[in-house]
Every structure is written in C-alpha cells, then in structure tokens.
TIDREN-79619 format. One line per field, with one value per residue (C-alpha): residue in one letter; y, x, z. Coordinates in pm, whole numbers, padded with zeros to 5 digits, always signed. Example, Ala and Ser with C-alpha at 12.3 -4.5 7.8 and 13.67 -1.06 7.14 Angstrom:
BEGIN
resn c(A;S)
py c(-00450;-00106)
px c(+01230;+01367)
pz c(+00780;+00714)
//
This chain:
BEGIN
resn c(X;X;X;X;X;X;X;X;X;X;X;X;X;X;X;X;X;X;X;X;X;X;X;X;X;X;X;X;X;X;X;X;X;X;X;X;X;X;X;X;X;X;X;X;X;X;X;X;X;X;X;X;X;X;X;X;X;X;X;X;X;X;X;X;X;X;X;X;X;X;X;X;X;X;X;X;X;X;X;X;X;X;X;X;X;X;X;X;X;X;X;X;X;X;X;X;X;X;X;X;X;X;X;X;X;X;X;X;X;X;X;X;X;X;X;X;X;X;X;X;X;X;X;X;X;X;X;X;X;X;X;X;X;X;X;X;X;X;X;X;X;X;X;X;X;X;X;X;X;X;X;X;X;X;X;X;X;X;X;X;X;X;X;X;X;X;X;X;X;X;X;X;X;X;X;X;X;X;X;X;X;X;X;X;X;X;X;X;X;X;X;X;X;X;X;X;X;X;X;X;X;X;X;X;X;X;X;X;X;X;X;X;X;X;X;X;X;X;X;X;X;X;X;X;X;X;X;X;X;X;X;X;X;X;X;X;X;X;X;X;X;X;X;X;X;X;X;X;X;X;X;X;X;X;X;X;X;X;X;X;X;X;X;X;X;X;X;X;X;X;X;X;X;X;X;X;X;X;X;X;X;X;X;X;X;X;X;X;X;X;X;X;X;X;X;X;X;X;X;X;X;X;X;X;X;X;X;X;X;X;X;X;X;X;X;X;X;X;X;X;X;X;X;X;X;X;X;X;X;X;X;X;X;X;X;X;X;X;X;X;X;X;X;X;X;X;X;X;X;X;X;X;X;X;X;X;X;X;X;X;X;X;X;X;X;X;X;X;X;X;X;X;X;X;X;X;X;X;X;X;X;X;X;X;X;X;X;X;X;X;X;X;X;X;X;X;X;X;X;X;X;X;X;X;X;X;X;X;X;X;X;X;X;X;X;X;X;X;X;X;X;X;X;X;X;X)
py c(+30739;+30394;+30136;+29938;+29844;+29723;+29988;+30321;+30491;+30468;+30647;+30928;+30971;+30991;+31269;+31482;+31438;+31623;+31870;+31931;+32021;+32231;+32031;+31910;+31631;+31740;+31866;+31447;+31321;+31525;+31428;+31054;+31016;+30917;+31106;+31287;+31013;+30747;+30964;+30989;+30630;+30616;+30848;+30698;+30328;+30208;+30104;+30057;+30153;+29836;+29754;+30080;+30325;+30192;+30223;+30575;+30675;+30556;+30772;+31098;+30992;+30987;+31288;+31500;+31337;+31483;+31855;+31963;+31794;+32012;+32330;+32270;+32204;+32549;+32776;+32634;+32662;+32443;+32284;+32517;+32839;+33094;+33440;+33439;+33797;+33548;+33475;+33134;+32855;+32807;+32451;+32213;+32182;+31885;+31800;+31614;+31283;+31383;+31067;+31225;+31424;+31398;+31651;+31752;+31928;+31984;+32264;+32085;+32262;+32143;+32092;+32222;+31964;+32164;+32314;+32132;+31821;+31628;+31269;+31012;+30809;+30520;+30405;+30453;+30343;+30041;+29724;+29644;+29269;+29059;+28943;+29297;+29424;+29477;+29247;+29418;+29671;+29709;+29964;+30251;+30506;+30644;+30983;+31212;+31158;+31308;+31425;+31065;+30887;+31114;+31026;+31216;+31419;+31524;+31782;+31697;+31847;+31866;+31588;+31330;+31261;+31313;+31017;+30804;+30778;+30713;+30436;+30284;+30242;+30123;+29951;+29623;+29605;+29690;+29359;+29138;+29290;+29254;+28889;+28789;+28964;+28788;+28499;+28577;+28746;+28898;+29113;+29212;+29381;+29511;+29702;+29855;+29993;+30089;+30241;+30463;+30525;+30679;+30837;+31027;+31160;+31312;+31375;+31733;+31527;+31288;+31504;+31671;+31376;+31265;+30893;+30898;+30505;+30471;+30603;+30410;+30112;+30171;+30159;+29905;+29646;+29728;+29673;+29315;+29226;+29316;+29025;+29123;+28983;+28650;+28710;+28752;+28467;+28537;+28502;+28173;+27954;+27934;+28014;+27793;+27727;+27857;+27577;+27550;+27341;+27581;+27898;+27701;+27616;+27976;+28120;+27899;+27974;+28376;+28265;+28108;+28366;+28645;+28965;+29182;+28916;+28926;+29284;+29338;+29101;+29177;+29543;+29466;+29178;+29207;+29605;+29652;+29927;+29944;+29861;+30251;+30279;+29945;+30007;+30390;+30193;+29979;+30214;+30012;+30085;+29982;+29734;+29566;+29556;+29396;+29119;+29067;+29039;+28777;+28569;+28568;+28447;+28157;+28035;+28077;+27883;+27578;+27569;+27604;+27392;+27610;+27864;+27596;+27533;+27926;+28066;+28319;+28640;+28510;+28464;+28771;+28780;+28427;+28541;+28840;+28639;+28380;+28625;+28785;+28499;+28390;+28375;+28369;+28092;+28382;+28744;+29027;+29277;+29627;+29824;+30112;+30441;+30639;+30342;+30427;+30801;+30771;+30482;+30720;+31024;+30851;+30748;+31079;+31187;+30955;+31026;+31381;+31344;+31103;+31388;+31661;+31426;+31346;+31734;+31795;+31533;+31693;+32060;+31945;+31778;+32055;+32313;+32079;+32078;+32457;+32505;+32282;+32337;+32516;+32890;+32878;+32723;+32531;+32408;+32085;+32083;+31969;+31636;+31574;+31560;+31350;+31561;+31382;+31440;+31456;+31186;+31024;+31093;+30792;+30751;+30595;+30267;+29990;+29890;+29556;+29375;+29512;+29851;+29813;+29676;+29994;+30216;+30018;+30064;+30412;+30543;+30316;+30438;+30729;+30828;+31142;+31308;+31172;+30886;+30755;+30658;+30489;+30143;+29941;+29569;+29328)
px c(+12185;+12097;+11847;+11673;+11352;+11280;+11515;+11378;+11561;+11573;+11227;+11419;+11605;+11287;+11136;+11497;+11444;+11116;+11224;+11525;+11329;+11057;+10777;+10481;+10301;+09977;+10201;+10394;+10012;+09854;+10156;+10153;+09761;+09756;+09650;+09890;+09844;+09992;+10289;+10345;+10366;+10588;+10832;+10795;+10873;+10557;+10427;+10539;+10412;+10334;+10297;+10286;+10278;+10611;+10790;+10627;+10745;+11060;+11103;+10964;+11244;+11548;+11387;+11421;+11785;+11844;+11764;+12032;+12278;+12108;+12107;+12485;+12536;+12322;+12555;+12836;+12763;+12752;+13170;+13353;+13177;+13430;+13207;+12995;+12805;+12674;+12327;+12262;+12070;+11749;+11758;+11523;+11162;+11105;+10741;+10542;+10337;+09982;+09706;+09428;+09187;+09392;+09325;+09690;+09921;+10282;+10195;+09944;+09625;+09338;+09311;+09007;+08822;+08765;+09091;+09409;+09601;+09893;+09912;+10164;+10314;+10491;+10624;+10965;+10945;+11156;+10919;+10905;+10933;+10629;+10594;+10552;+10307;+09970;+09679;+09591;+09817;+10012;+10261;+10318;+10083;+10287;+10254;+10580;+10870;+11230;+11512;+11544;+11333;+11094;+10783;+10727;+10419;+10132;+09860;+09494;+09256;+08955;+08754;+08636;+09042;+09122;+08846;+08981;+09338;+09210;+08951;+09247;+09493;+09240;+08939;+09163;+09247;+08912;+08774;+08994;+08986;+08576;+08629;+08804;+08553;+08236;+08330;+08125;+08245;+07895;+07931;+08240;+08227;+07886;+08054;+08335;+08050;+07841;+08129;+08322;+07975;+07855;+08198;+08157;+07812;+08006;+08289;+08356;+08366;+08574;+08851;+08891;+08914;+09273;+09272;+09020;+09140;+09007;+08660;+08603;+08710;+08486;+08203;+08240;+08350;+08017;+07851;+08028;+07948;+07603;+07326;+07081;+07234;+07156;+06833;+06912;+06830;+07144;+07393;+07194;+07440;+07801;+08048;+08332;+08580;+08995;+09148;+09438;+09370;+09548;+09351;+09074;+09144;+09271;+08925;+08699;+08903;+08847;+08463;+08437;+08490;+08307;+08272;+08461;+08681;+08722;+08722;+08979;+09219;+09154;+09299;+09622;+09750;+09572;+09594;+09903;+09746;+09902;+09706;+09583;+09471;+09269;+09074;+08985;+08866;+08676;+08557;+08684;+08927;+09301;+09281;+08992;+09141;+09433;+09211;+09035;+09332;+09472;+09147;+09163;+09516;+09425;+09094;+09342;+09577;+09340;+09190;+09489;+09763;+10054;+09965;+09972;+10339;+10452;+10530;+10318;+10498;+10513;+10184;+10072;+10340;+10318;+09932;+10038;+10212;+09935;+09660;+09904;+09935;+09581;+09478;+09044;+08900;+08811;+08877;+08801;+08788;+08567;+08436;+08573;+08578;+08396;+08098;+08075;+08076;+07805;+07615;+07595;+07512;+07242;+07113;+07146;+06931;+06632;+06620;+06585;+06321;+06123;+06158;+06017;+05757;+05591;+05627;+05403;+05183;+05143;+05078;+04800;+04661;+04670;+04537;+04235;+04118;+04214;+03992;+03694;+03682;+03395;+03461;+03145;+03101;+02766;+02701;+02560;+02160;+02146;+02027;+01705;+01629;+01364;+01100;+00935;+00596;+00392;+00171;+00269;+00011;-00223;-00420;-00797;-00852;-00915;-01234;-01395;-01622;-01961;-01845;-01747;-02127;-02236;-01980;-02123;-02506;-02494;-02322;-02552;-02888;-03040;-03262;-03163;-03337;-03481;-03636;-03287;-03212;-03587;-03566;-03742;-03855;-03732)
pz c(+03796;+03903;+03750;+03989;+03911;+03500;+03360;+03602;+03816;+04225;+04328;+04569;+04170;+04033;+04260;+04213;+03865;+03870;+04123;+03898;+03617;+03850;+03683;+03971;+04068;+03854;+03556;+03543;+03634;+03349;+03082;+03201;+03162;+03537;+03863;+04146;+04411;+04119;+04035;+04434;+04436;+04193;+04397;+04681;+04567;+04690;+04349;+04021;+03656;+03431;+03089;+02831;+03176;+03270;+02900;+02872;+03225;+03124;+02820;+03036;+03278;+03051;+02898;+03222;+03255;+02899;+03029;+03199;+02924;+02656;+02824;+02910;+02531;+02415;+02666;+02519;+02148;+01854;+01796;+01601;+01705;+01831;+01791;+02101;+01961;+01619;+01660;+01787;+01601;+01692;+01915;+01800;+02015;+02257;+02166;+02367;+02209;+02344;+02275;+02055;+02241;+02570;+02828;+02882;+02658;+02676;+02938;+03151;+03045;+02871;+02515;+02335;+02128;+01862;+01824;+01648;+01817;+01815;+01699;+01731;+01471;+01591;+01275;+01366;+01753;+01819;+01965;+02310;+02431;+02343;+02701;+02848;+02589;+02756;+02571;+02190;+02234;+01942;+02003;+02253;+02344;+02595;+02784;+02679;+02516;+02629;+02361;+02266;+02068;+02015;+01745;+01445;+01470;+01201;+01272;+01326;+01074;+01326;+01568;+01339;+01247;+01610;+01668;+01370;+01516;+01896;+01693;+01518;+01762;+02061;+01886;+01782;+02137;+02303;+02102;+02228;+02567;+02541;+02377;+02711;+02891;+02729;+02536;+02236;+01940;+01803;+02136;+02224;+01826;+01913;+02271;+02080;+01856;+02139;+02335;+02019;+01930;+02238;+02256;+01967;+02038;+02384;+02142;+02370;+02675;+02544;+02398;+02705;+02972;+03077;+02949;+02665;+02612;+02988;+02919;+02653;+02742;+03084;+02852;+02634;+02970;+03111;+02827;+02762;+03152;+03102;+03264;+03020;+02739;+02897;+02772;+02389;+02184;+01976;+02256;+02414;+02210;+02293;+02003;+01843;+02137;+02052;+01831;+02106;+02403;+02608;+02505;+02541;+02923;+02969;+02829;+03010;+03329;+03273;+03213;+03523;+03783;+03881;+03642;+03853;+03937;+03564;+03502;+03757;+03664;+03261;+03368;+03595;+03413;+03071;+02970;+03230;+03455;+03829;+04128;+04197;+03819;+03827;+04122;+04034;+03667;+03911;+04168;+04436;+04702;+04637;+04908;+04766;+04444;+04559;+04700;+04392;+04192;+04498;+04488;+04088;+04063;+04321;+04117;+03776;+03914;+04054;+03669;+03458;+03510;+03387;+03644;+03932;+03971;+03892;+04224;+04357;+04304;+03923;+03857;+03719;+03464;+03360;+03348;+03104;+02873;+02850;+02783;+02508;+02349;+02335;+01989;+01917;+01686;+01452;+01367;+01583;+01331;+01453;+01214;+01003;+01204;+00945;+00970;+01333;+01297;+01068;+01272;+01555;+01344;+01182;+01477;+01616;+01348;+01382;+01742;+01629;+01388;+01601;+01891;+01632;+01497;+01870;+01947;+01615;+01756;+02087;+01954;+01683;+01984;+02205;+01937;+01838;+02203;+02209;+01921;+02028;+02416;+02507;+02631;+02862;+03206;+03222;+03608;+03572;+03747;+04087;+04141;+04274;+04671;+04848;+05005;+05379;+05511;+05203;+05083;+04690;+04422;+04399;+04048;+04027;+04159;+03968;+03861;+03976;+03730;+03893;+03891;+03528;+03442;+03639;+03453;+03096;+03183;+03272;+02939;+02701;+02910;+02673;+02990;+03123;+03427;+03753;+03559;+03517;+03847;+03933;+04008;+03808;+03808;+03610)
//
C-alpha cells in the first residue's frame, strides 16, 4: 500500500479498502461523522480530509488494512497450537470510539439517547503535531479506530454524563473558536452557554445527530455573529487587545472582514473541516465556499504581513498555525457542565411556572365572566324616528304688559255677573 497524500493511502486504495471489507459509503460516512458525498471525495482523490478528519480517517484506514491480517492469524491459530478440535480463544473485540451522543454506532444505526454509550479516553493516544491540530482542539475525537491504537473505553451512566464528556472536550474549544469569531470575551463565554444550554434542553435531538460537535458549534457561531449585540451597552467597549503584537494584528485582521467571510475561514483553516463540510456548516454551495475562503486569504494576507510573502497554495496552513498559536489576553474558561445543566433546567422551570401561572390567570378570567354574564338577551329599544306632516306642539304665547294688567284686573275684581264687564267712567 502506498502513501501519497499526508500519510493515506492512494484514493483507488482507499475505495478497495472499503470494498474489501464490504462496508458502504453510508456505513464509512456514519463512522467518520461525515456524509456519503465527502467519503466519495475522498475515494475519488478529489478532496482531502483535514485536521482531526484526516488523523481519524487515517486510523479507520489502517484499521481495514488490519482485517484481513487478523482473520489470516485466527484460521491459523495462536503459535504453539497443534490440536485443531481445542476450542479456540475468544479474539479480542475491535470497538469502535463513538463521540458521546453520536448518531452512529459500530453498526451504522442510531444510538438511542437514553440508552448506554461509548466514550473515549484519550489518555493514552500519542499527540499529533502542533501545527496540524485544528484551533482548541486538544486531542483526537476521531471517528473509528482500527486494531491499532485503539482508546480505552468506559460506559456512560445515562445523558447528563454523556453531555459532561461532549461539554468537556468541546466547550474549551468552542470559546476560543467564538473569541475569534467576536472579539469579546464576556460573549463568546456567554454563546458556549447559550449553545450547550440549548443543547441540552434538545438533549434527544442532540444525541442522535451525526456530529453533535457540529450542531453546537452552529449555534453558538450564530450567536457570536449576532448584529444585535451591537446594541448592548456591555459589549459597546472594546476589550484588552492580545499582549503579542502579532496576535494582535492577526485578531484585528479576522475582525475586519465580513462574518461569513469569518465564519468560513474560522471552519476550514481554524477547526480543520474540508471544503464540502464547511459549506454544508454554512449552507452555501461548495463553489461559493471556495470563493469565500479565496477572498479571505487575499484580505489576510494584505493585513498581516507574515501571510504576504507565503505563497498561495501555503496560505491556509501558515493560516492554521497562526490561529493555533494565538494566545487571548485572558482566560477563556466556560463554565462547569453541571452549572449549565442546571442553568438550563432552572430556566426550564421558570418558563414552566410562568406558563401555569398565565393559564390560572386566563381561566379565573374566563370563569368570572362565565359567572357574571347575563343568561338573557335584552334587544336594546329602537331609536326614535322623525315623523313629517304634522305640526310641533306650540305652548301659550307670551304675555305683553297690557295683557298682563288685563290678566291682573280681572282676578282682583270681586264683581261677578254682567256688571263686571260694564264700562265705566273714570
């Protein structure tokens, strides 16, 4: 087997490989944390896996290459083993280094959140080279593992440990990731809160999706690219700049272009994802991605001058090693996993009170109005209508001053009869 490209073998190798062991294109994508089209890719030679992808894909290769070795070494027997009727030792398992909560097993299928896991330790794992490690990544979290090197394994006791371990190994990295991203320390902590915590409210969800690293770093990006923090009057002033000049440049450089410029470059040269995986993290096409990452590379290199006389086709790892080397002015320390499992319960709990509270509120209301609506209908009278043609009622006139003396004389006159009305001389 040849080695052609960082240690893997020729891609045609690469697809006998797979066909030698009868495994398919959705069993490698489910056991690399990838999709089908990726692992095609891979076969084909037209891309390449990068950063922890690449050492993991590695290990799944030289696995497969161990196969045929092994079962070659069962059909002959252990040395010294002449009685081919004695019952044969039980070989020992190949186990498969499943991330917490991943959707994929050893056999392919789904993993049920609530049932037990698998979790890596990779106490024992030998380092990988400094300038290859994808930004806060602090050791492998690789996809399977063949008959050599192979991590020791402990069981899961239930979700809330499968959570701690993905919290552990991912949340130093996710702050430095959304440091990069932002600037600000105050709120790249506060999106790894938001995103674990939101994580673990669609724990289910979470355990069951294919790169559970992917979805929560999705949300915590878009929460440290948010425009509306703009608007808070805690992130109005800049913090303390890195102490080195040339973190410095490199951070105000990764400030100044565009957030998905950002975003996009953060992911292919920061984390170490390939080309397909960084524009389906994106949701943009693979050509646009590859423009993005082009047009980033030229503004880097016009603002930093380390990156201006590195030839093009060097840039991105000259890039890598930068960004894995910058160091922050302060610590980027998240909080402890149980915190945020209780944050989000908590909160989970006022949302439920204040839910039951308002539906109290709204059935008192509704049985007071019950209660005191009337059970009669009452038709309002009908408004009065103008009647034409008759005359309006007209009262006595009013009474001019003779008619008043007239009015006066008559009652006080004791006279009564004709006599009353004679005229008489005055």
């Amino acid at each position: 087997m040849t080695r052609n490209v960082e240690g893997l073998p020729a891609p045609h190798e690469r697809r006998s490989l797979r066909e030698a062991a009868e495994l398919t294109l959705d069993e490698v994508a489910a056991a690399m944390g990838v999709t089908a089209a990726t692992v095609r890719h891979w076969e084909s030679g037209r891309t390449n896996p990068r950063g922890r992808k690449h050492a993991a894909y590695a290990r799944f290769l030289d696995g497969l290459t161990a196969l045929p070795a092994a079962a070659d070494a069962d059909a002959a027997g252990p040395p010294g083993r002449t009685d081919p009727a004695a019952p044969a030792e039980p070989a020992e398992p190949v186990l498969v280094a499943v991330a917490p909560g991943a959707g994929a097993g050893a056999e392919g299928g789904p993993a049920a959140p609530e049932g037990p896991a698998v979790a890596t330790d990779t106490a024992d794992t030998p380092a990988t080279d400094t300038a290859d490690t994808p930004v806060g990544d602090t050791g492998d979290t690789g996809g399977a593992a063949g008959a050599v090197d192979r991590p020791a394994v402990r069981p899961l006791l239930g979700p809330a440990d499968a959570f701690d371990t993905l919290y552990d190994r991912a949340a130093p990295a996710l702050a430095l990731q959304s440091y990069l991203l932002s600037g600000r320390r105050a709120l790249a902590l506060e999106a790894v809160d938001r995103a674990f915590t939101r994580a673990w409210d669609q724990w289910p969800e979470v355990a069951t999706d294919p790169d559970p690293e992917g979805w929560v770093r999705a949300i915590a990006y878009e929460h440290a690219l948010s425009p509306w923090h703009r608007f808070r009057r805690a992130h109005r002033r800049p913090d303390r700049p890195p102490a080195d000049p040339a973190d410095r440049i490199l951070l105000d450089a990764l400030l100044a272009l565009s957030p998905v410029h950002r975003r996009t470059v953060l992911l292919y040269d920061g984390v170490g994802l390939d080309l397909p995986d960084t524009a389906a993290e994106t949701e943009a096409t693979t050509l646009a991605a590859g423009n993005r990452i082009l047009h980033a590379h030229a503004e880097l290199a016009a603002r930093i001058p380390e990156l201006a006389d590195v030839p093009v086709e060097k840039q991105s790892a000259a890039l890598r090693e930068r960004l894995v080397a910058l160091r922050p002015p302060f610590a980027l320390t998240p909080r402890p996993a149980a915190a945020v499992r209780g944050g989000g319960e908590r909160r989970g709990r006022q949302w439920t009170r204040a839910t039951l509270g308002l539906t109290a509120v709204i059935t008192a209301a509704t049985a007071y109005t019950v209660a005191t609506a009337p059970t009669r209908y009452d038709p309002p009278p009908a408004p009065g209508e103008s009647v034409t043609g008759v005359p309006p009622l007209s009262g006595p006139q009013q009474l001019t001053e003779r008619s008043r003396q007239l009015q006066d004389k008559l009652r006080t006159d004791p006279q009564a009869g004709p006599a009353r009305i004679t005229p008489k001389i005055e």
